[in-house]
C-alpha positions, 0 to 999 in steps of 0.5 A, a space after each residue: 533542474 529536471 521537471 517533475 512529471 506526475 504518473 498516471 494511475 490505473 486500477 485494472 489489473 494485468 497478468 504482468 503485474 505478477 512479475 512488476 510487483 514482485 520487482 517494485 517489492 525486490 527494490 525496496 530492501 524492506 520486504 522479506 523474502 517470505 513476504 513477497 511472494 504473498 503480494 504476489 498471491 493477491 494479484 493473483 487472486 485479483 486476477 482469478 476473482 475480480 472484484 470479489 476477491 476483495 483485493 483492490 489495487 492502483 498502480 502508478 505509471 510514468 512513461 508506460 512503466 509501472 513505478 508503484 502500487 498499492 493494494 487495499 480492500 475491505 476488512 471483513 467483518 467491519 463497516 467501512 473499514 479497510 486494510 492497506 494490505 501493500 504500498 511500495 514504489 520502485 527504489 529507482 523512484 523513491 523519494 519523488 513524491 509519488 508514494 503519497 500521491 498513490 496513497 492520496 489515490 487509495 485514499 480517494 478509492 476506499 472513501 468512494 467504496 464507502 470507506 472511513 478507515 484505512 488501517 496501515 501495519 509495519 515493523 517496529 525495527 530501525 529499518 523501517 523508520 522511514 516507513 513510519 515516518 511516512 504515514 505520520 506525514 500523510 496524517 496516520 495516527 499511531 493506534 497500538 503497538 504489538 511489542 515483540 510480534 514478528 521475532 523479539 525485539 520486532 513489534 508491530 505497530 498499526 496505523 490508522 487514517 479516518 476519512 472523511 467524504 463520500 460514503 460517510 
């Protein structure tokens, strides 16, 4: 049996993280394409305003090649409530746990900037049962339902994990 090998995790952003998150997006199959270039926008604007662009992001590397990420930051407007703006991991590496070990890291980083929400969004389609799943498991709980959202027949739910720690 193969051993399991745990990847490291940076938070600096780079210019080839353009390209890197739009291939991870492209691997999925659950990203339209009208979305992806959107998260590639936020990395830009990471890139061009730091910190103040309010994009934050963590990226997962196992043996120097970037596997995953996740972009997150503040909800304007609110007290310690974040937006999980991206999550995806490679298609290549699916599977392997490494979603909720970067989610348990975004976790982690929004509870430090004084965090004590994190609110996740997804399709009500078929296709993204698996998506939903995964947050249930990571002990999000299903807050509200916005039927017939995106195009009839396609809603939008919205997921809500309550943190506790630092900064509460």
């Amino acid at each position: 049996m193969p051993e399991k090998t745990t990847p490291g995790f940076r938070t600096n952003v780079r210019q080839e993280d353009l390209e890197i998150v739009r291939d991870i997006l492209v691997s999925t199959g659950f990203f339209y394409d009208i979305e992806i270039p959107v998260a590639v926008e936020l990395v830009q604007e990471r890139l061009d305003h730091g910190e103040a662009s309010d994009y934050f992001f963590i990226f997962a590397e196992l043996e120097n090649q970037t596997i995953a990420y996740s972009c997150f930051g503040p909800v304007a407007g609110s007290e310690g409530t974040f937006d999980l703006y991206w999550i995806g991991t490679h298609n290549n590496h699916r599977g392997k746990g490494i979603g909720r070990l970067l989610l348990e890291k975004t976790h982690e980083a929004v509870r430090e900037m004084g965090g004590r929400m994190l609110i996740a969004e997804t399709s009500t389609l078929e296709k993204y049962a698996p998506t939903r799943h995964f947050y249930t498991s990571m002990h999000y709980k299903l807050e509200a339902e916005i039927k017939d959202f995106y195009k009839p027949g396609d809603g939008k739910v919205f997921y809500i994990k309550r943190l506790t720690g630092k900064g509460l």
